[in-house]
VEXGU-826353 format. One record per residue (C-alpha): x, y, z. Coordinates in steps of 0.02 Angstrom, whole numbers, plus 32768, in hexadecimal, padded with zeros to 4 digits. Each point is the difference from the previous one (the first is absolute). Layout:
XYZ;...
***
This chain:
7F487FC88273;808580347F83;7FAF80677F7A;7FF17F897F4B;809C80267FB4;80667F9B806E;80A2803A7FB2;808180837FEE;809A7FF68039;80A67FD67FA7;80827FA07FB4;80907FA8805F;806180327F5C;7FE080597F4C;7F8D7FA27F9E;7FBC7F77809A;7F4A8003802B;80147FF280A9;7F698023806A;7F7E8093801B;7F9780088079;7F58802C7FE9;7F8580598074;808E80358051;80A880217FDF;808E80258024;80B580557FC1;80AD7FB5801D;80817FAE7F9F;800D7F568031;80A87FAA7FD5;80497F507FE2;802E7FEE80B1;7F578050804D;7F7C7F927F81;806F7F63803B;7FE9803980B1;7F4A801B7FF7;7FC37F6F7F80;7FFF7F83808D;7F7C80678052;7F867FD47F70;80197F39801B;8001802080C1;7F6780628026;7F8A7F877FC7;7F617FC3806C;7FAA7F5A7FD0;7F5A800E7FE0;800A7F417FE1;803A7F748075;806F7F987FAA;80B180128036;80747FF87F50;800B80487F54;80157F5B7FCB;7F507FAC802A;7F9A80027F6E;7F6B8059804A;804D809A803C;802E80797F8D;806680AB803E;7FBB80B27FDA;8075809D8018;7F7B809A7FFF;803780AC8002;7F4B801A8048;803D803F80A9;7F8F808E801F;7F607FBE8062;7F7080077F63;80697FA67F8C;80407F7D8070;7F6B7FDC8045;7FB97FF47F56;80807F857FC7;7FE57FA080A3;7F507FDE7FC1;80287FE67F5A;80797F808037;7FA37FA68082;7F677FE87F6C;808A7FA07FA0;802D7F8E808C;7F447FD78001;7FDB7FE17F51;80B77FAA7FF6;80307FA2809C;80AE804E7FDD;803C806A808A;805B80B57FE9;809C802E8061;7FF280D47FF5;809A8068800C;7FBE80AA801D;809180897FF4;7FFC80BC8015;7FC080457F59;80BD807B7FD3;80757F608044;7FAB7F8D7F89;801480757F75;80A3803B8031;80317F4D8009;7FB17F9F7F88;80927FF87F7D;806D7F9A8085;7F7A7FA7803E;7FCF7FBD7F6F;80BA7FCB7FE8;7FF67F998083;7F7A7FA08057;7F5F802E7FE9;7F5F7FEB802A;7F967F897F6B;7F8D808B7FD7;802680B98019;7F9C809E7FF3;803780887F79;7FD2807F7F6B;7FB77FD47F4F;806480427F59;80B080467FFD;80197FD180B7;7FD07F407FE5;805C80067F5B;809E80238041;80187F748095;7FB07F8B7F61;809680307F92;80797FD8808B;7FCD7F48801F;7FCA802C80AB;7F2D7FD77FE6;7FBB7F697FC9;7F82801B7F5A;7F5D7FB28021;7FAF7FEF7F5A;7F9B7F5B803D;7FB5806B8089;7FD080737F71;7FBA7F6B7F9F;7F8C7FF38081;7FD980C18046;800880697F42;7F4E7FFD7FEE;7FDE807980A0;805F808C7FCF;800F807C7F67;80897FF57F73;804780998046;801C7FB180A7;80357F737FC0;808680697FC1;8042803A8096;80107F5E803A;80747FCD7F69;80C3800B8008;807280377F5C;800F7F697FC6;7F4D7FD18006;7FDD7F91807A;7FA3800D80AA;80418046809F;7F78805D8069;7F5A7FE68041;7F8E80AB802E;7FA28026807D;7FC3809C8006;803080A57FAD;7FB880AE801F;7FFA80B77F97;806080AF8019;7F89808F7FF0;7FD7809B804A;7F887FF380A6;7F8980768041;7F6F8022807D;7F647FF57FBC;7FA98080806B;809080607FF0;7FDF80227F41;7F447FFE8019;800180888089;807C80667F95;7FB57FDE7F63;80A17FBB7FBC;7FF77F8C7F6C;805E7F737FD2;808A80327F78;80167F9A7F5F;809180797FC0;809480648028;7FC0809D7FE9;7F707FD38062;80747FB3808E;806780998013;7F51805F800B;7FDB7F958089;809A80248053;7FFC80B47FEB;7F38800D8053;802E7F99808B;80A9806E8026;7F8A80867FFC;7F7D7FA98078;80807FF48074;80357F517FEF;80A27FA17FD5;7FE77FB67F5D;80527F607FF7;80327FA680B1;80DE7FCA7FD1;80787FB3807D;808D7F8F7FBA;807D7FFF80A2;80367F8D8086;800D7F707F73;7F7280377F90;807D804B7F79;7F8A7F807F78;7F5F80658019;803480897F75;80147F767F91;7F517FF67FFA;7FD680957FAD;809C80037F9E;7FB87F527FC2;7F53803D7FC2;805380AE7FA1;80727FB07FA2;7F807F777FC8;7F7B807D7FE2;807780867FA5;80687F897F9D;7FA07F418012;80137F76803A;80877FA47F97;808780AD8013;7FE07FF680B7;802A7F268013;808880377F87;8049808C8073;7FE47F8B8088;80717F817F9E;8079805C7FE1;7FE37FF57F3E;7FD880C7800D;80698093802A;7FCD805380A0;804480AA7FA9;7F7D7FFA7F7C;7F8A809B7FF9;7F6E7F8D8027;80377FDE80A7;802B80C0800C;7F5280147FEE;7FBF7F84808E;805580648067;7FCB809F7FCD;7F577FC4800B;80457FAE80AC;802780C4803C;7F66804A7FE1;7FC27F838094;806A803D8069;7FB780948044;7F5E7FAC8026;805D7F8E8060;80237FE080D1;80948065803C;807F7F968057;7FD87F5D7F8C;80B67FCE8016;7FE77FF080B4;7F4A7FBA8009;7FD67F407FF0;7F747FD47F96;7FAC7FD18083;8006809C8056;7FBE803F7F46;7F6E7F8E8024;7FD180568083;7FF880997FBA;7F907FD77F6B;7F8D7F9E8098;7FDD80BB8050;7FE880437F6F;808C80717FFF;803C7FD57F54;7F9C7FC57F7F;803A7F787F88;808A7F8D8016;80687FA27F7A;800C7F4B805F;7FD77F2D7FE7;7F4F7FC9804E;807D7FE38092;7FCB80A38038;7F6E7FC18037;80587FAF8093;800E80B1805C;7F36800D7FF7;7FF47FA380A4;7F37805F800A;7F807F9A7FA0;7FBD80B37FD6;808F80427FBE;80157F5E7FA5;7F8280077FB0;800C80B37FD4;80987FDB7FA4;800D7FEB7F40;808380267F6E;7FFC801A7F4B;80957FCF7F75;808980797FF9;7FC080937F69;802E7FF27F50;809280727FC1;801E7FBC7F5D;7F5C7FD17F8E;80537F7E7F9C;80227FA380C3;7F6080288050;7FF47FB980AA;80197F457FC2;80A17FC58063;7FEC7FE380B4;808D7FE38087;7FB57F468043;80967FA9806D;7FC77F4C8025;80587F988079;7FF37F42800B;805F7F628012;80A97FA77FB5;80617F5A8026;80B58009802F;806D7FAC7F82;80397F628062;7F5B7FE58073;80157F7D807C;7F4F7FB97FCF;7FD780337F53;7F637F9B800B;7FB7806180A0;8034809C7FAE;7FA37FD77F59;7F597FCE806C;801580918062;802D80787F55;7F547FAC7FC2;7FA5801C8093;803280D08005;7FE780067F3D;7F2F7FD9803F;7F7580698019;80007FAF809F;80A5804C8035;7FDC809D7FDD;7F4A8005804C;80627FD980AA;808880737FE9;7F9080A47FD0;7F717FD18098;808280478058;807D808C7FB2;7F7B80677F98;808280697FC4;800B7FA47F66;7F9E7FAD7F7E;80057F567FB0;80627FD87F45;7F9E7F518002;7F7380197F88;7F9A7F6D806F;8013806880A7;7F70802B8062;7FD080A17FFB;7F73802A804A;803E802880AA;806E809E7FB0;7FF380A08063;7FD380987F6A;80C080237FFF;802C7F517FD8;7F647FF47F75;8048808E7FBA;80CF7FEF7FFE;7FC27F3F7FAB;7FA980667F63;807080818003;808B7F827FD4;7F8E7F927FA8;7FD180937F7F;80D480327FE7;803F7FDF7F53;80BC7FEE805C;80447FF980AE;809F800A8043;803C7FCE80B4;804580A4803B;80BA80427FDF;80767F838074;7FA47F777FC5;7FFF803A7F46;80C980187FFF;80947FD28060;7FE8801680B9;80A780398023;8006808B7F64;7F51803B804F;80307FF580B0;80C880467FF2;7FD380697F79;7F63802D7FBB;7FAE802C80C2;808C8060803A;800180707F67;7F4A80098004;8005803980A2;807F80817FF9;7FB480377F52;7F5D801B8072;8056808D807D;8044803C7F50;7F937FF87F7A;806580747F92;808A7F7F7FFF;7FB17F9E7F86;80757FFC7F7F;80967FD78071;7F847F7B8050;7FE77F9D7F6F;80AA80067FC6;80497FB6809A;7F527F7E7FF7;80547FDF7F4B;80B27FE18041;7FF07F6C806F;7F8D7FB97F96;80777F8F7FA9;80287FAD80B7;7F687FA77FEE;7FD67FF67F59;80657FBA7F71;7FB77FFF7F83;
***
């Protein structure tokens, strides 16, 4: 399944939100000519989970999922068939590969699309909302606001205050671990820099790889990650949605000093990250080669051993600055929105109703356990410890943010901000130079 943050990838031109592509992504400029070419694909790949035959009949409602890895389609298969049940209304799904829909979705949403589509919560929602291309929903909120927390409800909202999104599930960024790694070591769990880089330095000397990195073949979002957490623990939370909005100047000595804190990292790190897929990074942290790993809960997907499973654990990325403690944590949540000219609003507002219930989410998360519910009425109980834990540790945070291509402009992260990172990365005394060409091509995709 596509790891939970469904979505980097770029802009089909400065300043457009075009699509990202979560658990797995990919690079490439796609142009005019090549989204044009590859938007049908989204509104031809469908399969009908329901048996009516039109878009028009007022019981069938049309679903484009980006699901297209087996645990999340199969989860929204369930999800879907348990509102056919409870409804009578029948679902036609249009599964398509996880990067096309991303890649595609500006265009596709141009044109005809499905009634109810799959996407990202916050900036990414926001921006289709301010181009006419959703449908707000606020009478599906009228109905669904008391199951979920003000600062979901949030994410859900567009700029000019009205509804647009529906959650499903979201899921935390920490730093993982074995469990019988640290006890058989005698390794304890850091709550500070100082102690972190302590860590680091005993296991280098234990023989291990500290910290498990790959960001190739695609992957160029996973630095992101800990860029996130550094600047939001070094300089809080507001400077770092600000940077991410362009309302702060990448050339500012407080970014200079995420990435001097980013350096000292480095040589705890993998050799060859720029060629190694996180999943291959997985792997590594699974035989206990390295021995932490800055990741989402999606990790947990590569612990195909119910031992090793349950051997595996995290804690919140250490404090650097006192006065920001650990209290912001990187939570992306993914759910639901309705295109803006839906062939049967009414279906897509009964089915918008039905996903916005504990019910919907109880079906979807029987099956991908890789995230945890945002419905306050969920059920619970059946939670592996991972899951019990990611749900407090999100619970407890006094801010979270939904990771750095979903906090800014896709295209300035993906056509900018990634590429530098990654080049800053082979070259981490190039910081000044880094941030300065960062700073330059801001003003493609901000203006203001």
């Amino acid at each position: 399944m596509p790891h939970p943050f469904a979505g980097r990838n770029i802009g089909s031109m400065p300043g457009g939100i075009p699509p990202l592509s979560r658990r797995t992504m990919i690079k490439g400029l796609l142009g005019a000519a090549g989204l044009a070419a590859a938007a049908p694909a989204i509104a031809a790949c469908g399969g009908g989970s329901g048996s009516a035959s039109s878009a028009t009949d007022t019981k069938l409602v049309t679903f484009g999922s980006n699901g297209s890895d087996p645990v999340p389609k199969k989860a929204y298969a369930a999800t879907l068939s348990a509102f056919t049940k409870s409804s009578g209304d029948q679902v036609k799904v249009n599964t398509v590969d996880h990067d096309t829909f991303q890649n595609t979705i500006s265009t596709y949403l141009q044109g005809t699309p499905d009634d109810v589509f799959t996407w990202f919560a916050g900036y990414r929602m926001q921006f289709f909302a301010a181009k006419g291309l959703a449908h707000p929903i606020d009478d599906v909120w009228a109905k669904i606001g008391g199951n979920f927390s003000d600062a979901t409800k949030a994410l859900a909202k567009g700029t000019d205050g009205h509804y647009y999104f529906v959650p499903i599930y979201n899921y935390p960024w920490g730093v993982f671990y074995r469990k019988s790694l640290f006890a058989a070591k005698g390794y304890q769990v850091p709550t500070t820099w100082d102690d972190f880089m302590t860590l680091a330095a005993k296991m280098k000397s234990d023989g291990l790889v500290p910290f498990s990195f790959g960001y190739g073949q695609g992957d160029s979002w996973v630095p992101l990650g800990t860029f996130d957490y550094l600047n939001m623990r070094i300089n809080g939370y507001q400077f770092h949605m600000d940077l991410m909005h362009g309302k702060e100047s990448w050339t500012d000595q407080k970014v200079n000093d995420v990435l001097g804190h980013y350096s000292q990292l480095l040589p705890f790190t993998q050799e060859g990250a720029a060629g190694r897929k996180w999943e291959d990074a997985a792997q590594a942290l699974i035989a206990k080669q390295t021995g932490m790993f800055t990741l989402g809960l999606f990790v947990a997907q590569q612990f195909t051993s119910a031992a090793d499973l349950a051997d595996l654990d995290f804690f919140a990325f250490p404090e650097i600055n006192p006065d920001n403690g650990q209290t912001a944590v990187e939570a992306p949540t993914d759910g639901f929105m309705v295109s803006s000219k839906p062939k049967n609003l009414a279906g897509a507002v009964k089915l918008m109703e039905f996903l916005g219930s504990a019910a919907a989410e109880n079906s979807y998360l029987a099956i991908d356990s890789a995230n945890v519910a945002v419905n306050s009425q969920a059920d619970t109980s059946k939670y592996n410890t991972l899951q019990t834990k990611a749900k407090q540790f999100i619970s407890q945070a006094k801010n979270l943010s939904q990771f750095g291509d979903r906090d800014s402009d896709p295209g300035f992260i993906s056509n900018v901000v990634e590429p530098a990172l990654a080049k800053w990365l082979d070259n981490p005394s190039s910081t000044k130079s880094t941030l300065s060409t960062i700073e330059s091509q801001k003003s493609q995709y901000f203006t203001s």
